[in-house]
C-alpha positions in Angstrom: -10.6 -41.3 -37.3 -7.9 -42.6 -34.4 -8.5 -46.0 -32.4 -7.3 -46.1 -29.1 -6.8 -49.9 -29.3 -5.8 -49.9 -32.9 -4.2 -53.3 -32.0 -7.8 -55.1 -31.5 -8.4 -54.3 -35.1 -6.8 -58.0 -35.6 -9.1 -59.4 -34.5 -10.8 -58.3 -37.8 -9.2 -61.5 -39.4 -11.4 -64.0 -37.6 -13.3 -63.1 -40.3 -12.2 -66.1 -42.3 -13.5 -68.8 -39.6 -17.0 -68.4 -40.3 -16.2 -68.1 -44.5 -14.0 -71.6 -43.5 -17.4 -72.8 -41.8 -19.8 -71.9 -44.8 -17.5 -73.7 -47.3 -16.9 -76.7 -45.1 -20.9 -77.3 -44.9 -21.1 -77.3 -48.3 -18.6 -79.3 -49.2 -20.6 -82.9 -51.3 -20.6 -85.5 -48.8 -20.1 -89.5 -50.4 -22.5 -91.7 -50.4 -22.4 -95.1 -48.7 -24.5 -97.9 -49.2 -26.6 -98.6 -46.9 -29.8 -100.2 -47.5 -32.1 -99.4 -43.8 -31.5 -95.2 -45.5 -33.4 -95.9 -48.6 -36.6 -94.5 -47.2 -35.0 -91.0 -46.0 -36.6 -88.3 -48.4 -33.9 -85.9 -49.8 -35.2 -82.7 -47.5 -34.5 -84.7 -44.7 -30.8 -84.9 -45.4 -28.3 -83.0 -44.2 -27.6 -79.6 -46.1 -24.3 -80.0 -47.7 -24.7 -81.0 -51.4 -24.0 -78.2 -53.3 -24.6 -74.4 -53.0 -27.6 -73.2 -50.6 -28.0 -69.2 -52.0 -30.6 -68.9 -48.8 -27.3 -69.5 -46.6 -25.6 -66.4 -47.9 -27.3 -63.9 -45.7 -26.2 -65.8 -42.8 -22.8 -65.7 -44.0 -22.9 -62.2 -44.2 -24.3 -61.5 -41.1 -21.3 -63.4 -39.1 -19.3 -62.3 -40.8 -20.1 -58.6 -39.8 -20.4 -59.3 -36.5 -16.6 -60.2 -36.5 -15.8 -57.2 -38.0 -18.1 -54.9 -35.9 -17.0 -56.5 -32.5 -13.3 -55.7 -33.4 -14.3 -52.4 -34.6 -15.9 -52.1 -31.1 -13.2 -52.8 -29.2 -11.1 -51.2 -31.0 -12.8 -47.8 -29.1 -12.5 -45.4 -32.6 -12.6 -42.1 -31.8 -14.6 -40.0 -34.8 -12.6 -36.7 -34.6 -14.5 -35.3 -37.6 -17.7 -35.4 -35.3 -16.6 -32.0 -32.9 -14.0 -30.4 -35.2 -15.2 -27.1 -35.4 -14.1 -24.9 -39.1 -11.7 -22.4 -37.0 -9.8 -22.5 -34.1 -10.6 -19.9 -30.9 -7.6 -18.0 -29.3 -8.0 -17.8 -25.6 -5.3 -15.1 -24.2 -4.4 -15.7 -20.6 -2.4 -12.9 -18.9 -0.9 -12.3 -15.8 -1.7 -8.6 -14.6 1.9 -6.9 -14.6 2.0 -3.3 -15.8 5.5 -4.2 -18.1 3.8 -7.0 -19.7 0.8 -5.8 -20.7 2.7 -2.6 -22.1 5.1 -5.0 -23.9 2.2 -7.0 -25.8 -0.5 -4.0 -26.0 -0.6 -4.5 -29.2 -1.6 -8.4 -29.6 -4.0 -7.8 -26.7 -5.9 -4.7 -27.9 -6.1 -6.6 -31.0 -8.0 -9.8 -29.7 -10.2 -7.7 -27.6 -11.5 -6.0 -31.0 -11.6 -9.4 -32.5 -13.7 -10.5 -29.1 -11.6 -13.2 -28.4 -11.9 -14.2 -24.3 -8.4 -12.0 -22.3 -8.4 -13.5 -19.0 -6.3 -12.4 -15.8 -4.2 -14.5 -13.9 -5.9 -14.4 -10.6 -7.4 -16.4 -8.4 -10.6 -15.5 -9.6 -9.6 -16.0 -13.3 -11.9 -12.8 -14.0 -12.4 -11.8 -18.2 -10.6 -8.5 -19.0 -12.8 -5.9 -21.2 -10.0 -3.5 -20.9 -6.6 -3.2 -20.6 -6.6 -0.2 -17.6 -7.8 -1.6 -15.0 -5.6 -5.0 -14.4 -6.6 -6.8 -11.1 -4.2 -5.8 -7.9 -1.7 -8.9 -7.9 1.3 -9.8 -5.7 2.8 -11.9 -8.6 1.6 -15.1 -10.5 2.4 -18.3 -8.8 2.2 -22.0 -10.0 -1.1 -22.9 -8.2 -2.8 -19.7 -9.5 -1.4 -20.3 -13.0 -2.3 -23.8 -13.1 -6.1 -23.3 -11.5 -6.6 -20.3 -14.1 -5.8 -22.3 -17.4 -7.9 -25.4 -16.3 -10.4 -22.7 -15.8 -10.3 -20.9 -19.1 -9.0 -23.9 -21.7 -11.5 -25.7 -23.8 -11.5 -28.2 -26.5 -9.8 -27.4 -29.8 -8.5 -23.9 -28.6 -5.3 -21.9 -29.0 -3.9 -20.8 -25.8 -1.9 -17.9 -25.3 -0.3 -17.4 -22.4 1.5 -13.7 -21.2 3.8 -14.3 -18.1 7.1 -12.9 -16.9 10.0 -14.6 -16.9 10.8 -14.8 -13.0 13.2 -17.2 -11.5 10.2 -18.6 -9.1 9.3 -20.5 -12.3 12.4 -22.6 -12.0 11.2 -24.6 -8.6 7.8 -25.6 -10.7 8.4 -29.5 -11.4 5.2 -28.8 -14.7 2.8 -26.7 -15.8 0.1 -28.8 -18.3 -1.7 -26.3 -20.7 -3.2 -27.4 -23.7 -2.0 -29.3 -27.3 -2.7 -26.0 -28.9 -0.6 -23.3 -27.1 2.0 -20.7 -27.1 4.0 -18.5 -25.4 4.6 -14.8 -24.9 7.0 -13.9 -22.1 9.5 -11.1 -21.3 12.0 -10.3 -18.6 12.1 -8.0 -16.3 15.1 -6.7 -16.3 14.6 -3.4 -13.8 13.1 -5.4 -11.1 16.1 -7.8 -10.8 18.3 -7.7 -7.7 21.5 -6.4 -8.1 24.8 -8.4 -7.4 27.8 -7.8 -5.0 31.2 -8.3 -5.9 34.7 -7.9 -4.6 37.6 -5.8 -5.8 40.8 -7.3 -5.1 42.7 -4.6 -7.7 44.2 -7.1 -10.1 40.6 -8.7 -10.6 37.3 -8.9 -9.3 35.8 -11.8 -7.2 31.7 -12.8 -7.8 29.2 -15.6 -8.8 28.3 -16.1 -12.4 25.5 -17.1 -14.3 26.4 -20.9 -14.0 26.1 -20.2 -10.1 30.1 -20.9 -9.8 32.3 -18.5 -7.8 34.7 -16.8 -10.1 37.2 -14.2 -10.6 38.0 -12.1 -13.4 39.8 -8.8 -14.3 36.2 -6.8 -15.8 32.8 -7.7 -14.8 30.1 -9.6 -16.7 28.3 -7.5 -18.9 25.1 -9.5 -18.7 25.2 -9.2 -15.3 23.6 -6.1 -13.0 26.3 -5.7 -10.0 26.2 -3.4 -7.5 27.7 0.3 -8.4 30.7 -0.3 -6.0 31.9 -3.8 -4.5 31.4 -4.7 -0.9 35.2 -4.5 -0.3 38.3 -3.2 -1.9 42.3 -4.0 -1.9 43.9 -7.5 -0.3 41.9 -8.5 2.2 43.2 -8.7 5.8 43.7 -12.0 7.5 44.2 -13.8 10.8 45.4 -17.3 11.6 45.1 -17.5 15.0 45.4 -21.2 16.5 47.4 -22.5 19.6 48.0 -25.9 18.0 50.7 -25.9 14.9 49.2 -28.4 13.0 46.0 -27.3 12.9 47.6 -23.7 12.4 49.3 -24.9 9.2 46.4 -26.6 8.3 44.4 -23.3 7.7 47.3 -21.5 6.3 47.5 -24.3 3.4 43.7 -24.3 2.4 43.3 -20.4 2.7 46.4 -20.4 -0.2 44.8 -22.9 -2.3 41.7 -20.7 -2.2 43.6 -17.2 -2.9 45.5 -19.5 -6.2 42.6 -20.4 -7.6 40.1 -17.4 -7.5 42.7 -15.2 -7.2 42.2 -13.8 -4.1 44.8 -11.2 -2.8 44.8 -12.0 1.2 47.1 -10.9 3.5 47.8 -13.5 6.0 49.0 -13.0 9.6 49.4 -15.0 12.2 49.4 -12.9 15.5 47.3 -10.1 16.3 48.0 -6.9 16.2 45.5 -4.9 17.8 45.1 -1.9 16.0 44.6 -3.6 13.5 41.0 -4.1 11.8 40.8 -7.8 10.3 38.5 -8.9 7.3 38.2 -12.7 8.2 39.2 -14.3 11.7 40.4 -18.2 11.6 41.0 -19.2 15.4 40.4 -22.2 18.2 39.2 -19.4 20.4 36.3 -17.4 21.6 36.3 -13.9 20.1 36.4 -11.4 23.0 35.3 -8.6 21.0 33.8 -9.4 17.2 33.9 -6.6 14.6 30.2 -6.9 12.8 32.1 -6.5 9.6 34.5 -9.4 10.2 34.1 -13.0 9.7 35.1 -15.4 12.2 35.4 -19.2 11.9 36.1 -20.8 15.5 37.1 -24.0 15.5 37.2 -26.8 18.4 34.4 -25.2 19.9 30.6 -26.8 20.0 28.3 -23.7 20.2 24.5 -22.2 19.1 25.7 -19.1 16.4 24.3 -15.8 18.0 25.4 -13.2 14.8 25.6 -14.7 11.4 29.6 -13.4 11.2 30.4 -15.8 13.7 31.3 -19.6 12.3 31.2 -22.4 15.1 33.1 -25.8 13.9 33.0 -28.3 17.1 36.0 -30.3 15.4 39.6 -28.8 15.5 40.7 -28.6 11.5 43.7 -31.3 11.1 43.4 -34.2 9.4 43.0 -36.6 12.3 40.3 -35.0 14.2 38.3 -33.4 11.1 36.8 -35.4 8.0 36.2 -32.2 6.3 39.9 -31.6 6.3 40.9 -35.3 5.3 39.1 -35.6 2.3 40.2 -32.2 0.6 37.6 -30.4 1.5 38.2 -27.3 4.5 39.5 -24.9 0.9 35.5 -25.1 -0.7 34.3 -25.1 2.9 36.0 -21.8 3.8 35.1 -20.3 0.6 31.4 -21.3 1.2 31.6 -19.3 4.5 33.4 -16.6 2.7 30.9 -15.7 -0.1 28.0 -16.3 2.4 29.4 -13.8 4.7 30.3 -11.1 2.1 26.9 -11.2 0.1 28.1 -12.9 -2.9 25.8 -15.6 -3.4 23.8 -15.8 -7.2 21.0 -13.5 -6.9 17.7 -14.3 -8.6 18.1 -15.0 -12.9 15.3 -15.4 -15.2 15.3 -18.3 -17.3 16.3 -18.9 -20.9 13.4 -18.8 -23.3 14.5 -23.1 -23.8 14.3 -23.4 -19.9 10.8 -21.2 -19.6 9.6 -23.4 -22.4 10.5 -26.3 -21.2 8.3 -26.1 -18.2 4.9 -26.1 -19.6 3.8 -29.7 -21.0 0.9 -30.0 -23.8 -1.6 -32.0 -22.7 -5.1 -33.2 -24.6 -8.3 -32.9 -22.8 -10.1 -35.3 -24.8 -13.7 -34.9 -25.1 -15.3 -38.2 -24.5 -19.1 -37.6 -25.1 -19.1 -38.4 -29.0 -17.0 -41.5 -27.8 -19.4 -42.8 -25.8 -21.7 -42.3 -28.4 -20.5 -43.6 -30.9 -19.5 -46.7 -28.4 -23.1 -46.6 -27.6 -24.2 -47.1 -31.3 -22.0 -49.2 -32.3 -23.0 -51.8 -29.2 -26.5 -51.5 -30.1 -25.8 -52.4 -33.7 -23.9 -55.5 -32.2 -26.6 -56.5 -30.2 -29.6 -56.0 -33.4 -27.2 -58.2 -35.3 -27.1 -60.5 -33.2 -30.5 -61.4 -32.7 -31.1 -61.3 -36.7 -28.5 -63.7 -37.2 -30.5 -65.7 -33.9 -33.5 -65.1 -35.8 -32.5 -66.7 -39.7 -30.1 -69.3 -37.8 -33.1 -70.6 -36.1 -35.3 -70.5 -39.1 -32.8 -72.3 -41.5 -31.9 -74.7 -39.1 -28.5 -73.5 -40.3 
């Protein structure tokens, strides 16, 4: 039995004040001389000299009425009522050919048990076989969400089959019930893979913390691409009229080679049979190379190709903010791994993570409550009028 306000059962205590009452009213009054009371018969006094057994019943009857109207509010909740003997497994599974391959075994085994498979689909259809899976473009929260409400019921186990898919990250929750577990696997041939550079010494791409970094052998968790998106030092132009601004760029584009370990090979005029790897200039390119990337400062402009960086502020410290507070080094590298395909392709989650975003919640099932509040109010109300009933009739 649970009380949802288990606080009100106080209230129980008030139980004493009608006990306090009872005693008081029989508590021997004194007698006073007075000679105009001589007449008064004794039934006509006032009833407290000495015990009245009669009295007792009405006692009782308050006194239960104290404890039944904290009771009441109280609100119990009689779990014993709807608990059924055993628990019913409900298996809820996304339609993916890997998955279902992966937990065969626990799903072929609740069908012969004729425990309820379900498909995540918008339709939440039952499964009688595992062949024929619904077509599906991929489970999503609203679908997942819309087909456990569906399919979850009072008091049952819930097991849920889903891959572990980075799209699950932007989900803020997914409520499924207090009784409820798991079963998901990863995907691992259907992830993306990742670019890197190859500067010789070491190699240049994003780990799993989603941090640019450098190192001499690749991750072996990760799944790169079989060769890198560019090879040897990379090529380098620092082409700016003003000197300031010119040794501006020159500084930030070395404190972005020392600390990733970038191999570049800076120049700073153009030689024209030369092919560059990354532009830096306060002028419009006459002819871009698609493969090149170009950041053009002082110049306010819509981008046409996605190689081509506009800045409308010239990069010194007096005219740019970027540049004064530190930050043109993380700015050009943002540009840089944009440009050559380096950003953190799509991960699956830890098991902690996936876990993490499903949050038990209880359906409770409020009929027997309100039965048993019904009841209970009845009792209170028959109670009431006996206790009406022998007050009246006692005079008491």
């Amino acid at each position: 039995m649970e009380f949802i306000q288990p606080g009100l059962l106080w209230g129980a205590l008030a139980v004493v004040i009608p006990i306090a009452i009872h005693i008081w009213h029989q508590k021997k009054g004194q007698l006073l001389p007075w000679a105009a009371t001589h007449w008064l018969i004794e039934k006509e006094q006032q009833q407290h000299r000495g015990l009245r057994l009669e009295n007792l019943l009405l006692l009782l009857l308050r006194c239960l009425l104290l404890l039944l109207l904290a009771f009441l509010l109280s609100q119990p909740i009689l779990n014993w009522l709807n608990k059924p003997n055993t628990v019913q497994r409900i298996h809820l599974v996304q339609p993916d050919a890997l998955l279902i391959n992966n937990f065969r075994f626990e799903l072929e085994e609740a069908l012969k048990k004729g425990e309820p498979v379900y498909w995540i689909d918008e339709r939440t259809p039952s499964a009688s076989a595992l062949t024929s899976p619904p077509a599906s473009n991929g489970a999503n929260a609203l679908t997942l969400q819309t087909a456990i409400n569906r399919v979850r019921k009072n008091e049952a186990e819930l097991h849920l089959y889903v891959l572990n898919q980075q799209q699950w990250a932007d989900v803020p929750a997914i409520y499924v019930p207090s009784q409820f577990r798991l079963h998901a696997v990863v995907d691992s041939a259907r992830r993306p893979v990742q670019a890197y550079l190859d500067g010789g010494s070491k190699k240049l791409f994003v780990n799993a913390a989603n941090q640019l970094t450098s190192s001499s052998t690749l991750p072996t968790e990760g799944r790169f691409k079989p060769a890198p998106v560019r090879t040897g030092p990379l090529a380098v132009l620092v082409e700016y009229r003003n000197s300031a601004e010119r040794q501006t760029v020159v500084a930030a584009l070395k404190a972005l080679a020392d600390v990733y370990g970038l191999e570049l090979a800076i120049e700073l005029e153009r030689s024209a049979a030369k092919p560059y790897d990354w532009v830096l200039t306060d002028q419009l390119p006459t002819r871009s190379s698609a493969q090149a990337l170009y950041v053009v400062s002082g110049v306010q402009r819509e981008p046409v190709s996605t190689n081509v960086v506009y800045t409308g502020e010239s990069l010194t410290p007096q005219t740019s903010e970027r540049v004064a507070s530190g930050q043109l080094p993380e700015w050009l590298g943002e540009q840089f791994v944009r440009h050559f395909g380096l950003q953190s392709v799509q991960r699956p989650l830890s098991r902690q993570q996936l876990a993490g975003l499903f949050v038990p919640s209880s359906q409770k099932n409020t009929k027997h409550q309100e039965q048993v509040q019904q009841l209970l109010t009845a009792l209170f109300i028959v109670l009431i009028a006996i206790e009406r009933w022998i007050a009246l009739r006692k005079n008491a």
